[in-house]
N, C-alpha and C positions, 0 to 999 in steps of 0.2 A: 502536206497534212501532218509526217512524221513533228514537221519542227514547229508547229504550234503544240502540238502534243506535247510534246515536251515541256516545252515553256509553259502552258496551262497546266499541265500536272495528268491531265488526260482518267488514265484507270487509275486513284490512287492507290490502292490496293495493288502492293507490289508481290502477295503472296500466291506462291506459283496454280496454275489452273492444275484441279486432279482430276486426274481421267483413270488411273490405276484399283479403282475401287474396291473395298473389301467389307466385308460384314460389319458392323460396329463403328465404319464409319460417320462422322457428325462433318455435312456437308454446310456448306452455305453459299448463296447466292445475294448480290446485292442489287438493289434498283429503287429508287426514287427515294434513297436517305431508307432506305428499310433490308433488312435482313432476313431471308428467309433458310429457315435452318431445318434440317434433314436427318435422320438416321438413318443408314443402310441396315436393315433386319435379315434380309434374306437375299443372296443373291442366284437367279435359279436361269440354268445354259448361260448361253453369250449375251445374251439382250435386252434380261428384263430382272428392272431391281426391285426389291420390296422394300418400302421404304415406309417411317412415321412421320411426319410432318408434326413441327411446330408452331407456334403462334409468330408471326413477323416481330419483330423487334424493332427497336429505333438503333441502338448498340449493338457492336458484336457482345457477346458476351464471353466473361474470362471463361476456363476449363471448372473450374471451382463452380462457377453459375449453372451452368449445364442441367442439375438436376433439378433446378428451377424454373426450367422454360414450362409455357404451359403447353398441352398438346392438341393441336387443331385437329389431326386426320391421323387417327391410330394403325389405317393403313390404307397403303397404296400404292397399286403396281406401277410401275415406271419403266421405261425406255431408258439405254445409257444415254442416249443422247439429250433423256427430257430435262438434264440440267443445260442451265443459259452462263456459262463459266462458274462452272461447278470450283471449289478451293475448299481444301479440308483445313477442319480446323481442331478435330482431333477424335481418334477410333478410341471407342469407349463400350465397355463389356457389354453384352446385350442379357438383360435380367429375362425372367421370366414374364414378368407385368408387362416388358416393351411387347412380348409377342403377341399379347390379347386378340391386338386386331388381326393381324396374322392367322391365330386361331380359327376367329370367325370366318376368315377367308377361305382359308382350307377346308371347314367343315362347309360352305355354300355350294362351293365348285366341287365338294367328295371327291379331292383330292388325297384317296384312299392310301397309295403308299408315305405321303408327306403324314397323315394326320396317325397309320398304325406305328411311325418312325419316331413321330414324337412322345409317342403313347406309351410306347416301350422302351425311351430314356427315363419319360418321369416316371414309371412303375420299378426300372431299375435304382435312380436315386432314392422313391423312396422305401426300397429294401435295403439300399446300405443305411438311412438314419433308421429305420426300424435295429436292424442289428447292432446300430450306436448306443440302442434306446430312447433314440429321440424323436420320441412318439407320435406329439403334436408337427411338426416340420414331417413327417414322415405323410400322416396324416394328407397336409399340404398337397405333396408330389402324387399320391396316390390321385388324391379327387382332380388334380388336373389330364391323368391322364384316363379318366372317367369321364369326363367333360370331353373331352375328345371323341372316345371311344365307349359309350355307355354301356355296351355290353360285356366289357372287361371284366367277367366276373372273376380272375385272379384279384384285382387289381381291389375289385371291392371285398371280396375277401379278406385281403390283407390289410386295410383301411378297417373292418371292422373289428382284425384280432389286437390291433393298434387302438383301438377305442375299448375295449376289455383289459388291454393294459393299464391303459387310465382309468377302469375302474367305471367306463360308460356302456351297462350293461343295456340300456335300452335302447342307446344310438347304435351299438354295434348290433342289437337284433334288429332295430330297421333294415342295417346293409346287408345282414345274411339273407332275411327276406326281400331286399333287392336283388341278391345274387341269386336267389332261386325264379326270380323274374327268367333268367337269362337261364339258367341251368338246372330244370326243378329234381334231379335225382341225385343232387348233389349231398352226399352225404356228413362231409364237411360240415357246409353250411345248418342241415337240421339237426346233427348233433350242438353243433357249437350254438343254436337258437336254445338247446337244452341247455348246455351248460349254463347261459347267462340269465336263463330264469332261476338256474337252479342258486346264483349268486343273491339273487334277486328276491331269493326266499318262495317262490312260488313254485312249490314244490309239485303243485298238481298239473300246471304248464309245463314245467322241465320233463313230468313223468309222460306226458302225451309225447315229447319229442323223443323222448329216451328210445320209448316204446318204436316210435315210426323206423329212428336208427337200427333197433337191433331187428326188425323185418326187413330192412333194406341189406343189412350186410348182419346175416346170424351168426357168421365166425367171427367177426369183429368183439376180442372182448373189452375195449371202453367203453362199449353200449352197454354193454351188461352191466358192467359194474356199476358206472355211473347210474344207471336202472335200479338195483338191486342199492344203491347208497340212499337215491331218492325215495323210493319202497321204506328203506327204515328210517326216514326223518318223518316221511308222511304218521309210519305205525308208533311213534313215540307217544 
């Protein structure tokens, strides 16, 4: 059987079988003139891969092409063994968009420590673009890890004082009033709902919050002042 093999050409695919698998790996499998291609997203214990599945192909395609495949199955858990001569064809960084489905997955099966692990990377990235000042990308990384974890009210906090920056004083009162969803004695939040009316010129909205601030904390003196500034814009 070996020496027809040979002579027929047999596997032509002389590129070696991978069994050593790592995250970011881009697998592929061949069978009936078609190419089925893979990414390794997650790999979780000894035995089961998270993988995104692409559309079959007629071509391998080059490393260049890669970002053109189209995606059939955004996720899906796998056996090491569920490839049929698995062969890499090249580990390529895993974005945030690959994990989507991943996401979803996590949040169905409340896989609570995978989903607070990721929640608290993107909330960390994006406190360092807020500190770069890059508000909008900051933005970003917050509301992913809100999607995650809805009750994050850090996380929506800091996403709303990042939309104040840009000077979006009504999308950041939304997210204060989302974060008092989650934490209604939050002081933070009902001062900073004043300050962005008081941006906002409505000066008798800023003064109700002002107000609520300094009975929630009457040592606090930004209450005050901010109170007492709104007070004389109102008396002008």
């Amino acid at each position: 059987m070996s020496f027809f093999k040979n002579i027929f050409g047999g596997d032509k695919d002389k590129t070696p079988i991978h069994t050593n698998f790592q995250e970011g790996d881009i697998i592929y499998t061949s069978e009936k003139d078609k190419y089925h291609i893979s990414q390794i997203l997650k790999i979780e214990g000894e035995n089961t891969l998270h993988i995104k599945m692409f559309k079959s192909v007629d071509r391998l395609p080059s490393v260049q092409e890669l970002d053109n495949l189209k995606v059939a199955i955004y996720h899906s858990p796998l056996s090491r063994s569920g490839f049929k001569n698995p062969r890499l064809l090249a580990n390529k960084r895993i974005e945030d968009q690959d994990l989507i489905g991943y996401f979803e997955y996590i949040k169905q099966v409340n896989d609570v420590a995978a989903i607070v692990a990721y929640a608290k990377k993107f909330y960390q990235e994006g406190y360092e673009l807020t500190d770069a000042n890059k508000n909008d990308l900051a933005i970003e990384k917050y509301s992913k890890a809100i999607d995650l974890l809805p009750n994050f009210f850090e996380a929506i906090d800091n996403r709303a004082f990042c939309k104040m920056n840009l000077g979006k004083w009504e999308d950041a009162i939304a997210d204060f009033q989302l974060s008092l969803n989650t934490k209604p004695d939050s002081l933070l939040a009902i001062f900073s709902i004043g300050e962005c009316y008081l941006r906002l010129q409505n000066y008798e909205k800023a003064k109700a919050y002002f107000e609520k601030a300094v009975q929630m904390d009457p040592n606090h003196p930004k209450p005050k002042e901010f109170l007492q500034a709104t007070i004389d814009l109102l008396n002008q």
